[in-house]
C-alpha positions as CSV (number, residue, x, y, z in Angstrom):
1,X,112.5,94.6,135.3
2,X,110.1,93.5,138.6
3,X,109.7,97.5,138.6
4,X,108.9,98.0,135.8
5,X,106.3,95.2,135.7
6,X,104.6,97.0,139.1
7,X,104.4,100.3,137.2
8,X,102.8,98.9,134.2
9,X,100.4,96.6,136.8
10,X,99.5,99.9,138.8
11,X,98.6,102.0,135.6
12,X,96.5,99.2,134.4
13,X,94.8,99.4,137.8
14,X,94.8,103.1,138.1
15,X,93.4,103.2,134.2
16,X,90.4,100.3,135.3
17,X,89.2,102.7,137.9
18,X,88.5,105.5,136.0
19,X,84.8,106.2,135.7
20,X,82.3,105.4,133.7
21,X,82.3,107.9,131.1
22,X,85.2,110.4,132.0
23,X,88.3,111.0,129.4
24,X,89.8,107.8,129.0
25,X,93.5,107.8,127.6
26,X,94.6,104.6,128.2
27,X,98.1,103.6,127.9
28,X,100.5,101.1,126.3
29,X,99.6,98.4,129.0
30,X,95.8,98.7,128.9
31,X,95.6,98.8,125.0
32,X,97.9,95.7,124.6
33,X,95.7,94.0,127.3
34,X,92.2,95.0,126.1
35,X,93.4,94.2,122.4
36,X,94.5,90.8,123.5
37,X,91.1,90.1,125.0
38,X,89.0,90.9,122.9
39,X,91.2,89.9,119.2
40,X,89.1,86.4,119.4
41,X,85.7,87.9,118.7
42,X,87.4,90.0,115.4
43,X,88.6,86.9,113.9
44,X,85.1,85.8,112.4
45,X,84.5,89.6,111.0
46,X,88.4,89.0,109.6
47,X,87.3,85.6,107.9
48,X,84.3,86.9,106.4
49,X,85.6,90.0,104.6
50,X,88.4,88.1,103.2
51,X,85.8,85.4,101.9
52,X,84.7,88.1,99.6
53,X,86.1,88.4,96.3
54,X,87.6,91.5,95.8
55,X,89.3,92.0,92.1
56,X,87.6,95.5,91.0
57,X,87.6,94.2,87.5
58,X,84.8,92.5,88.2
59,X,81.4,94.7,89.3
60,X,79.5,92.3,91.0
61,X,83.1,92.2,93.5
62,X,83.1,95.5,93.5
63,X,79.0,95.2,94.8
64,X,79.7,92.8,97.4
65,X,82.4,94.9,99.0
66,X,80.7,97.9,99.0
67,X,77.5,96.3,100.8
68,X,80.0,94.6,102.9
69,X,81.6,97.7,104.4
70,X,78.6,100.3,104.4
71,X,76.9,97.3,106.7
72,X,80.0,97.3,108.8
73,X,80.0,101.0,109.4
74,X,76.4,101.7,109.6
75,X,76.7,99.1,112.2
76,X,79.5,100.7,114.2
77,X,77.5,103.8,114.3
78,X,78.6,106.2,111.4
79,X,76.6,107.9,108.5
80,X,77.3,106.1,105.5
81,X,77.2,107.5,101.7
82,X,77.6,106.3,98.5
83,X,80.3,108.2,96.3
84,X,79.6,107.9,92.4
85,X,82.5,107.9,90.6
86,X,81.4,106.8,87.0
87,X,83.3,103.8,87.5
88,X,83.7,101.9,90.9
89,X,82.3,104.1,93.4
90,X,83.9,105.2,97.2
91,X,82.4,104.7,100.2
92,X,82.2,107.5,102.7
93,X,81.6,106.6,106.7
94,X,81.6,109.6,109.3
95,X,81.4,109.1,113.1
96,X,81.4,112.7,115.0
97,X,82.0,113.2,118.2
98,X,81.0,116.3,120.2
99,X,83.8,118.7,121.1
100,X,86.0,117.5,118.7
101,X,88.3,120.0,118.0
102,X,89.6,118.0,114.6
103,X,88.9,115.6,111.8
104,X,90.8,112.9,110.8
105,X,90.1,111.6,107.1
106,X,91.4,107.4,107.0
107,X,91.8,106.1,103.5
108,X,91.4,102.2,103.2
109,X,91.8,100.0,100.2
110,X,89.1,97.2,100.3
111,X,89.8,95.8,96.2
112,X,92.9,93.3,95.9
113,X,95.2,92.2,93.0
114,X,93.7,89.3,90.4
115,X,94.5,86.1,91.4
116,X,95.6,82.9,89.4
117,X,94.2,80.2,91.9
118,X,96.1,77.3,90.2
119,X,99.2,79.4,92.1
120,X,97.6,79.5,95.2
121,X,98.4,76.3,98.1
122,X,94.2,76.0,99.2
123,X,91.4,75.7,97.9
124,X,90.5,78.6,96.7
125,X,92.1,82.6,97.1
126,X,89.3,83.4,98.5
127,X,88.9,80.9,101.3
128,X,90.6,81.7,104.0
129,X,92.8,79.5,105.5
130,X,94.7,79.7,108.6
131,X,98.7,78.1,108.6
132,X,101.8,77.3,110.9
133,X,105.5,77.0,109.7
134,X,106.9,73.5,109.3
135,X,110.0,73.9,108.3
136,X,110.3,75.3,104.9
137,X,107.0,74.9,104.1
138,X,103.4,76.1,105.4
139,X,101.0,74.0,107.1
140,X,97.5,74.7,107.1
141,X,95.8,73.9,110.5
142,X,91.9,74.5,111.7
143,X,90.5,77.8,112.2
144,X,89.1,76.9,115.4
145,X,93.1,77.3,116.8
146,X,92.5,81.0,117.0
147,X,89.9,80.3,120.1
148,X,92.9,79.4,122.6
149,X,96.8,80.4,122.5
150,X,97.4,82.7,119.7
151,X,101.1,82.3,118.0
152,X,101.8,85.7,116.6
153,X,103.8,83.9,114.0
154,X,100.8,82.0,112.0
155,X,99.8,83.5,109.2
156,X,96.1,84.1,107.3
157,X,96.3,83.3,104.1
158,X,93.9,84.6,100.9
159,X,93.6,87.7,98.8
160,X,93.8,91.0,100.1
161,X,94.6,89.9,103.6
162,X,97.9,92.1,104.0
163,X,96.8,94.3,100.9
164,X,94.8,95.9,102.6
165,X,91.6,94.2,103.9
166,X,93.7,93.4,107.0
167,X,94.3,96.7,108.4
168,X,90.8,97.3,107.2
169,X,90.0,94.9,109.8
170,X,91.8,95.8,112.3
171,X,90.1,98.8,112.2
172,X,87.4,98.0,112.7
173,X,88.5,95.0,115.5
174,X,89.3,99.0,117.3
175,X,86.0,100.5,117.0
176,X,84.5,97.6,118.4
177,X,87.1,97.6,121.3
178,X,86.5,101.7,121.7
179,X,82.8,100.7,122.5
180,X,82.6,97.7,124.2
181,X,85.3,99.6,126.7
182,X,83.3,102.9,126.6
183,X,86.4,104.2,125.4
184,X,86.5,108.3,124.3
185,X,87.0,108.8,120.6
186,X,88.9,112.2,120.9
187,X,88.4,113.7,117.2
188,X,85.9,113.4,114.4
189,X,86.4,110.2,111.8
190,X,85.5,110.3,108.4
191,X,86.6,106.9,106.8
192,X,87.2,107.0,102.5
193,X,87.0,103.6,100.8
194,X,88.7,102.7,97.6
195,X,87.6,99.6,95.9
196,X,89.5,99.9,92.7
197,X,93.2,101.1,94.1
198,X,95.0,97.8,92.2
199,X,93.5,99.3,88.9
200,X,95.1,102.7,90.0
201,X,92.8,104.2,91.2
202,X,91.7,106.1,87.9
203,X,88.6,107.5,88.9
204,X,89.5,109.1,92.5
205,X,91.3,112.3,91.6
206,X,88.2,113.4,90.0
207,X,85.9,112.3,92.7
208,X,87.9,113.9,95.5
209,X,87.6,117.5,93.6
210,X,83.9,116.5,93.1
211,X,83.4,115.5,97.0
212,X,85.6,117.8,98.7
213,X,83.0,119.4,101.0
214,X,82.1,116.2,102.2
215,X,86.2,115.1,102.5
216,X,87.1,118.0,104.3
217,X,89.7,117.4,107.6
218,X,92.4,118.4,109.1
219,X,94.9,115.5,108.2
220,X,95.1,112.2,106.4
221,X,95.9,108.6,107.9
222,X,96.7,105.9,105.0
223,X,95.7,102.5,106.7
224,X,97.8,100.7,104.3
225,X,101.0,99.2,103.5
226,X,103.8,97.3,105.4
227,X,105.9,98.0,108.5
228,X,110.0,98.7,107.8
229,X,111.6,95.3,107.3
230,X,112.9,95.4,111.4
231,X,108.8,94.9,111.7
232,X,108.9,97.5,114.3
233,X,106.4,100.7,114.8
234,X,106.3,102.7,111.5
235,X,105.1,106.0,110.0
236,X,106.1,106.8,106.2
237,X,105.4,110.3,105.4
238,X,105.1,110.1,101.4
239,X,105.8,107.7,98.7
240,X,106.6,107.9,95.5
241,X,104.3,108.4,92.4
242,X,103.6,105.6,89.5
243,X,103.3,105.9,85.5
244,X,102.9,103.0,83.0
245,X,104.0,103.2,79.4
246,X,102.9,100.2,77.2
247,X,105.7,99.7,74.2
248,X,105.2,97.7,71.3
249,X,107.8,96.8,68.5
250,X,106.6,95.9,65.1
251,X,108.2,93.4,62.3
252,X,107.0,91.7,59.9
253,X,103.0,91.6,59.2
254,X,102.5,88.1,60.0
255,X,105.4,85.4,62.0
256,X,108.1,84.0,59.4
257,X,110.2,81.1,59.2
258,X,113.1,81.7,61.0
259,X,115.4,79.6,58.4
260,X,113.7,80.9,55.9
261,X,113.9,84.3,56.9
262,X,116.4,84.2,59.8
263,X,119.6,87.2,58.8
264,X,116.8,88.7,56.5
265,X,113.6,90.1,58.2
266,X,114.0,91.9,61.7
267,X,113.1,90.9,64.2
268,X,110.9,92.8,66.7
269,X,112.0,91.1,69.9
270,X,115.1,91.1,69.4
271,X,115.1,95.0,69.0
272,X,113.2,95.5,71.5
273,X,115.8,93.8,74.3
274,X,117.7,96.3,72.6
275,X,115.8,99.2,73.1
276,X,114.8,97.8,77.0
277,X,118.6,96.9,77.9
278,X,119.4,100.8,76.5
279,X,118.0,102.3,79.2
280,X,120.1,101.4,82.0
281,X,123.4,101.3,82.4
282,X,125.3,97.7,83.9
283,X,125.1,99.5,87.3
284,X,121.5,100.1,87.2
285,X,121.4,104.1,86.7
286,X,118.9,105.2,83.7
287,X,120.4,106.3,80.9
288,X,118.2,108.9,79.6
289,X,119.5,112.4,80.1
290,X,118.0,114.8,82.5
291,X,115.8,111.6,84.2
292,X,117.4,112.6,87.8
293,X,117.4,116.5,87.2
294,X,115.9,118.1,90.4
295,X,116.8,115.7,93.1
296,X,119.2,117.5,95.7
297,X,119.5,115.4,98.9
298,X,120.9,118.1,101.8
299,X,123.0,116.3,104.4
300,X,120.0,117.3,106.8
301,X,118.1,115.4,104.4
302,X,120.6,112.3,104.3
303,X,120.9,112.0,107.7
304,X,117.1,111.5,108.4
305,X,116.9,109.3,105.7
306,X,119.8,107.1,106.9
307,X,118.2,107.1,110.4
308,X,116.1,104.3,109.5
309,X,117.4,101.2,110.4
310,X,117.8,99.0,107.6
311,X,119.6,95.7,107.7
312,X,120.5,95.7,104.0
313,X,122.4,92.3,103.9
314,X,119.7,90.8,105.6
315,X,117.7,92.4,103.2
316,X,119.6,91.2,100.2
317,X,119.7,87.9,101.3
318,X,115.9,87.5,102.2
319,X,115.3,88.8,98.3
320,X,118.0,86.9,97.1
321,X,120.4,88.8,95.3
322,X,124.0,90.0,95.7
323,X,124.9,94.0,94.8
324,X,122.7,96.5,94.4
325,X,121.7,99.0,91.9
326,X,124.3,102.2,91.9
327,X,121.6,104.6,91.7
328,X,122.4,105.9,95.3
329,X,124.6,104.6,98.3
330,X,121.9,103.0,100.4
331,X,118.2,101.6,100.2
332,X,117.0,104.7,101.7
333,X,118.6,107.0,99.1
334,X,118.1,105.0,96.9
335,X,113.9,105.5,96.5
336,X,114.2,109.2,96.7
337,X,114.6,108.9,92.8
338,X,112.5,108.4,90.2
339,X,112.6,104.8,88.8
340,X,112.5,103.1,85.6
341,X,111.6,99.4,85.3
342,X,110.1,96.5,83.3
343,X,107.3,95.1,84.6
344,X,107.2,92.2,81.4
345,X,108.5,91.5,78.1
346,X,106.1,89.6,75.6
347,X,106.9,88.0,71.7
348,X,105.3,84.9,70.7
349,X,105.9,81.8,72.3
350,X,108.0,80.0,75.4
351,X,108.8,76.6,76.3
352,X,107.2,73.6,75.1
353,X,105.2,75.9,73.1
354,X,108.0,77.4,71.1
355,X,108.3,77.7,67.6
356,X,111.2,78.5,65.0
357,X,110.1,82.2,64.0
358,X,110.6,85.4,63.5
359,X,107.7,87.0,65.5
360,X,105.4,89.7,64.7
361,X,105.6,91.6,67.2
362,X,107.0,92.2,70.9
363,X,105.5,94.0,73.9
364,X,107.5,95.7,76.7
365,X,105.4,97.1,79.8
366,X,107.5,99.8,81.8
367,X,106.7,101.9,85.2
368,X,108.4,104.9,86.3
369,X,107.6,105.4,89.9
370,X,108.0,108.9,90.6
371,X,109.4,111.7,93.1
372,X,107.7,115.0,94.7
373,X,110.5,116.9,92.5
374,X,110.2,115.0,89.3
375,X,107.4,116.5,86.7
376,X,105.4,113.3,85.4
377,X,105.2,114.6,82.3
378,X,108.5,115.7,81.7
379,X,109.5,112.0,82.5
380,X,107.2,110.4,80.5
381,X,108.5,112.6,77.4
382,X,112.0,111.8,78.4
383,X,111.5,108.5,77.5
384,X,109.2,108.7,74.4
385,X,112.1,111.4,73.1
386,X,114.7,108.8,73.9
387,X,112.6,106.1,71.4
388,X,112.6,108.4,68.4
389,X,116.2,109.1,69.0
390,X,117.3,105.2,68.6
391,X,115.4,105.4,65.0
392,X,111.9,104.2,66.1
393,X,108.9,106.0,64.4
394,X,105.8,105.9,66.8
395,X,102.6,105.3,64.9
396,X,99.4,106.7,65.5
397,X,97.4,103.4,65.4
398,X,97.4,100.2,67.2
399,X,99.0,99.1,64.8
400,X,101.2,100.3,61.3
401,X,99.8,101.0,58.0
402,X,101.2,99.6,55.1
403,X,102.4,103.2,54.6
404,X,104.6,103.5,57.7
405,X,105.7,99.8,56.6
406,X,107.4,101.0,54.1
407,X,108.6,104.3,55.0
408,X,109.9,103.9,58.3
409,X,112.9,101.1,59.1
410,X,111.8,100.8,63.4
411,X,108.1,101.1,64.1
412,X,107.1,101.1,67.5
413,X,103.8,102.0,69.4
414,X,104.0,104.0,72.5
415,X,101.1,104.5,75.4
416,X,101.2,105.9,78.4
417,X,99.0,106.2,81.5
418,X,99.9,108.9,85.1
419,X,98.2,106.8,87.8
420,X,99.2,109.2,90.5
421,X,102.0,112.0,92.0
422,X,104.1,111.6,94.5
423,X,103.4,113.4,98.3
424,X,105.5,114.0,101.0
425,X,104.3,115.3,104.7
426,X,107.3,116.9,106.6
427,X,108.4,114.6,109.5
428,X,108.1,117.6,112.0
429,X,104.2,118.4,111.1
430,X,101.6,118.5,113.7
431,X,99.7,115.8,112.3
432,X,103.3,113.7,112.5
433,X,103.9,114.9,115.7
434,X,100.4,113.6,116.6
435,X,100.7,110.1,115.1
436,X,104.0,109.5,116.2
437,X,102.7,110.2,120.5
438,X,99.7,107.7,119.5
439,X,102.2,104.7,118.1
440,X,104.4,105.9,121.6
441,X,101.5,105.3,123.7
442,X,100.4,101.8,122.0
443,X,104.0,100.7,121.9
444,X,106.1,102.3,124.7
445,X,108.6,103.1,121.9
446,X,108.8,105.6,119.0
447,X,108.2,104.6,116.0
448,X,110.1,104.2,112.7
449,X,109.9,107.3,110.9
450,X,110.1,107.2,106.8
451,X,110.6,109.9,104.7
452,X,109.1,108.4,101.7
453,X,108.0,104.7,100.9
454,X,108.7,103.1,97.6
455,X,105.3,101.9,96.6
456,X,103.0,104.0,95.5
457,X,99.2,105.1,96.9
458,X,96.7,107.2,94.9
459,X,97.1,110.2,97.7
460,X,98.0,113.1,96.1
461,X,94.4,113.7,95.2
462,X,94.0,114.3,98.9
463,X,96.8,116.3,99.2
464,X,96.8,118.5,95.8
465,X,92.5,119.0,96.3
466,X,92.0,119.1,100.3
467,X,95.1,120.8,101.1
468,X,95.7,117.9,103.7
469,X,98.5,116.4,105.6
470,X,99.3,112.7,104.8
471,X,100.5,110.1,106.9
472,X,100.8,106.4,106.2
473,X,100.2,103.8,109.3
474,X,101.7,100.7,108.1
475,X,100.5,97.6,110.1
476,X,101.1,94.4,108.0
477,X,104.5,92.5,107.5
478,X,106.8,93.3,104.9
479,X,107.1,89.2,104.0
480,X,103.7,88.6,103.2
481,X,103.4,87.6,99.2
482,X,102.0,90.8,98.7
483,X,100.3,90.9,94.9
484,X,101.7,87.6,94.4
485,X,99.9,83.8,94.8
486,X,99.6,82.7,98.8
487,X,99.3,86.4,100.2
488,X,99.1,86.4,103.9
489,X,98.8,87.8,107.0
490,X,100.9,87.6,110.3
491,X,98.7,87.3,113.1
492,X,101.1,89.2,115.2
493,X,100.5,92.0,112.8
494,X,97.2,91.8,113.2
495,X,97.2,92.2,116.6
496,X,99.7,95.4,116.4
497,X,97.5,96.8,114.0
498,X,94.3,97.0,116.5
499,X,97.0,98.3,119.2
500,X,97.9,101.0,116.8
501,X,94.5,102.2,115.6
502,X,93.2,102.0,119.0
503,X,95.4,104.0,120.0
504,X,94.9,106.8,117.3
505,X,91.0,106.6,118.0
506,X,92.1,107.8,121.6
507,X,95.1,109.9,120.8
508,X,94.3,113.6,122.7
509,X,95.2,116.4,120.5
C-alpha cells in the first residue's frame, strides 16, 4: 500500500512538471485530484441549470434550455447552431482542435420527465435542494455545505438531475477543468442536444438525415443513463428499442347501473384485464407466437453477457420482489429480448370516487421495448393480429359507430407509435477499445462492460444515418427516482462523472 501511495505521489509530481503547453495525458491520480479541486466552483453552474424547467411539452421550457446551453458552450469556446426540427429544435456545439485526427459526436438529453409537485418533498421540482440520509428518510440541509467536506453520499434533488442534466453538467464541470489546467483536448468535439428525448424523441430521426453533414464523426458517446447497480465504471454498448400501442375497449355508449345492468351489458374493463392478462403467461413469457423468433444467444455471447457482475438478490430485494420473470435465466439474458408490458390500465373511477357501474370504456397503454434482431413492425403486428384473434374488431375511429355497435360483439381501438430501434456497438470496436483505456486511466480499473442496456435512447438515428459507432458513458446512480417524484443525484456520482469525461477529453487515440 505505502508503495503504491509513492508511485501515485511521484506521477502527480512528474505530471505537475510538465510544461506549459506540451501533450498532457494525465493519469488516474492527477484527474481525481484536479476534479476534487476544482468540483466547488461547478456546483453553482449545477444549481442553475436544474432551476430551469425542463418538461419539453412546454415551449417556453424548451426556450429557456436552449438559451441556457448555447450560452454555456459559446462560453466554453465552441461554435454554436441552432437545429430546426419543426418541433423542438437540437442544439449543435463544435470545439476543433488542430491535429485532431478524429471526431467524437456526444449526445446529451437537457428536457426531463413532467412532474407532479404535490409528489415531490421541497418546495418546488425545480428548486434544487441539497439532502443527507437520516435514517430512513432524507434531510434537506443548506447548500452552502458543498463549500467545505463533500460526502459523496448526499444527494441533489430536482428534475432532471440524474436524467440527464447531471452528466450534462459534469460535462461541462470537464471543459472548464481542461482549460483552467491548460489541459490538451486530443480530438475534435461536436456536442448534439436533445431537448424533447422524454417525448421520444419524434422529431430527431428526421433531423439527423437532414443535418448529417454537419453531424458527421467518427464515433458516438451517449452522456446518459446510470452505472451497473455495483456503481462501478461502466460502458453499455446498445440498448434496446421502444414502441407504444394505446388500446381501448368499448361497452356500452354511456356508463350503466351496475344492478341494473350487472350479468347483462359487458363490460369493457373487465375484458380488457382479459385481453391484458392473455398476453403473458404465469411465468412471465409473452404469449403471442413468433414474439421471440430471431434471438439466438451463442455461448460466446452468454458468457460476455454473464460477465457482468450482477448481485441479483440484492437486486431483488432493493426492488422488492421475490422470483423473476422466466423469460431467460438471469437479468442479463433476460433484456436481450424483446418485451411486452403495461405501462397503465384506465376505466372510470377508483377509491373514494367510485361508483356502482358498468363503465364505458377502458384504456390499456402497452410498450414493447425492442431488440437489434426483432423487426418493429413485425412486433407491432404480432400483437394487433393477436387482438382480432380473441374476437375484437378494431375500428377506424376514435370511437365506434352505431354501425360497428351492432355488428361486431368486441370493439376495441388500437394505436401505435415506433419511438426508436434498437443499436448495438461490438464490445471489441475501436471506439470501445478507446473508451474503455479513457474510464482505465480516470479510474485505475476497467470498466464494466454491457452488451445492451434495458432502457431505451433515440440512437439509432445516429447509427442507421451516420454510419457511427455508439457507446453509452453512464455516470449517474442506478437508485436515483429516475422519472419518478424526488429524482436525485449522488454527489459522488457527480464527481465520477467529471473524472470520466475528463478523462475522454484527454484520451490519445
Amino acid at each position: 500500500m505505502f508503495h503504491q501511495l509513492v508511485v501515485r505521489v511521484l506521477a502527480a509530481v512528474f505530471f505537475l512538471s510538465i510544461p506549459s503547453g506540451a501533450q498532457q495525458v494525465p493519469d488516474s491520480a492527477a484527474i481525481e485530484r484536479l476534479t476534487n479541486s476544482h468540483v466547488r466552483a461547478s456546483f453553482p453552474m449545477l444549481k442553475e441549470l436544474l432551476s430551469i424547467p425542463s418538461d419539453a411539452h412546454f415551449p417556453e421550457h424548451v426556450a429557456a434550455n436552449v438559451a441556457w446551453m448555447q450560452k454555456a458552450f459559446s462560453g466554453r469556446g465552441f461554435d454554436t447552431t441552432v437545429l430546426e426540427t419543426g418541433g423542438p429544435p437540437l442544439l449543435l456545439a463544435e470545439r476543433h482542435v488542430a491535429n485532431a485526427s478524429k471526431t467524437v459526436l456526444i449526445y446529451l438529453q437537457i428536457d426531463g420527465q413532467p412532474v407532479d409537485p404535490s409528489k415531490w418533498n421541497q418546495e418546488s421540482p425545480y428548486k434544487p435542494v441539497l439532502k443527507e440520509r437520516r435514517g430512513e428518510t432524507w434531510a434537506e440541509i443548506d447548500w452552502s455545505n458543498l463549500e467545505g467536506g463533500l460526502d459523496p453520499e448526499w444527494r441533489v434533488f430536482a428534475r432532471a438531475a440524474s436524467d440527464a442534466k447531471g452528466p450534462a453538467a459534469m460535462f461541462l464541470a470537464a471543459l472548464d477543468i481542461l482549460e483552467a489546467e491548460q489541459l490538451t483536448q486530443t480530438h475534435n468535439v461536436k456536442v448534439i442536444m436533445d431537448f424533447e428525448e422524454e417525448l421520444g424523441s419524434p422529431h430527431l430521426p428526421a433531423a439527423v438525415e437532414k443535418y448529417k453533414d454537419k453531424l458527421a464523426a467518427d464515433m458516438l458517446l451517449i452522456y446518459d443513463g446510470p452505472r451497473h447497480t455495483s456503481n462501478r465504471p461502466t460502458l453499455v454498448f446498445g440498448a434496446r428499442g421502444i414502441a407504444t400501442v394505446s388500446l381501448t375497449v368499448f361497452g356500452p355508449r354511456r356508463p350503466q347501473h351496475s344492478g341494473t345492468y350487472g350479468n347483462y351489458v359487458p363490460n369493457p374493463a373487465m375484458r380488457l384485464a382479459q385481453l391484458v392478462a392473455g398476453l403473458e403467461d404465469a411465468d412471465g413469457r409473452v404469449t403471442i407466437p413468433g414474439f421471440y423468433d430471431g434471438i439466438t444467444l451463442s455461448d460466446e455471447v452468454k458468457s460476455v453477457i454473464n460477465s457482468v457482475p450482477d448481485n441479483e438478490p440484492a437486486i431483488r430485494r432493493s426492488i422488492g420482489f421475490r422470483t423473476p420473470d422466466a423469460v431467460a435465466p438471469t437479468y442479463q439474458e433476460s433484456i436481450q429480448y424483446p418485451s411486452l408490458s403495461v405501462l397503465g390500465l384506465e376505466s372510470a373511477w377508483v377509491g373514494n370516487q367510485a361508483r356502482t357501474i358498468i363503465p364505458a370504456s377502458a384504456t390499456a397503454e402497452l410498450d414493447i421495448r425492442l431488440v437489434l434482431e426483432s423487426d418493429p413492425e413485425r412486433l407491432v403486428s404480432l400483437v394487433r393480429q393477436h387482438i382480432q384473434d380473441q374476437g375484437y374488431h378494431i375500428i377506424d375511429g376514435a370511437e365506434p359507430s352505431e354501425t360497428e355497435r351492432q355488428n361486431h360483439d368486441r370493439l376495441i381501438s388500437f394505436s401505435y407509435e415506433i419511438s426508436y430501434a434498437a443499436f448495438r456497438t461490438p464490445l471489441n470496436s475501436p471506439a470501445g477499445v478507446w473508451a474503455e483505456r479513457a474510464l482505465v486511466r480516470a479510474f485505475d480499473e476497467s470498466p464494466i462492460k454491457i452488451r445492451t442496456g434495458g432502457g431505451s435512447i433515440p440512437i439509432s438515428p445516429f447509427v442507421k444515418s451516420l454510419g457511427l459507432p455508439a457507446i453509452l458513458v453512464p455516470a449517474v446512480y442506478i437508485e436515483n427516482n429516475q422519472h419518478s417524484p424526488n429524482e436525485n443525484l449522488r454527489l459522488g456520482n457527480y464527481i465520477d462523472g467529471i473524472r470520466a469525461y475528463l478523462a475522454i477529453l484527454t484520451q490519445p487515440d
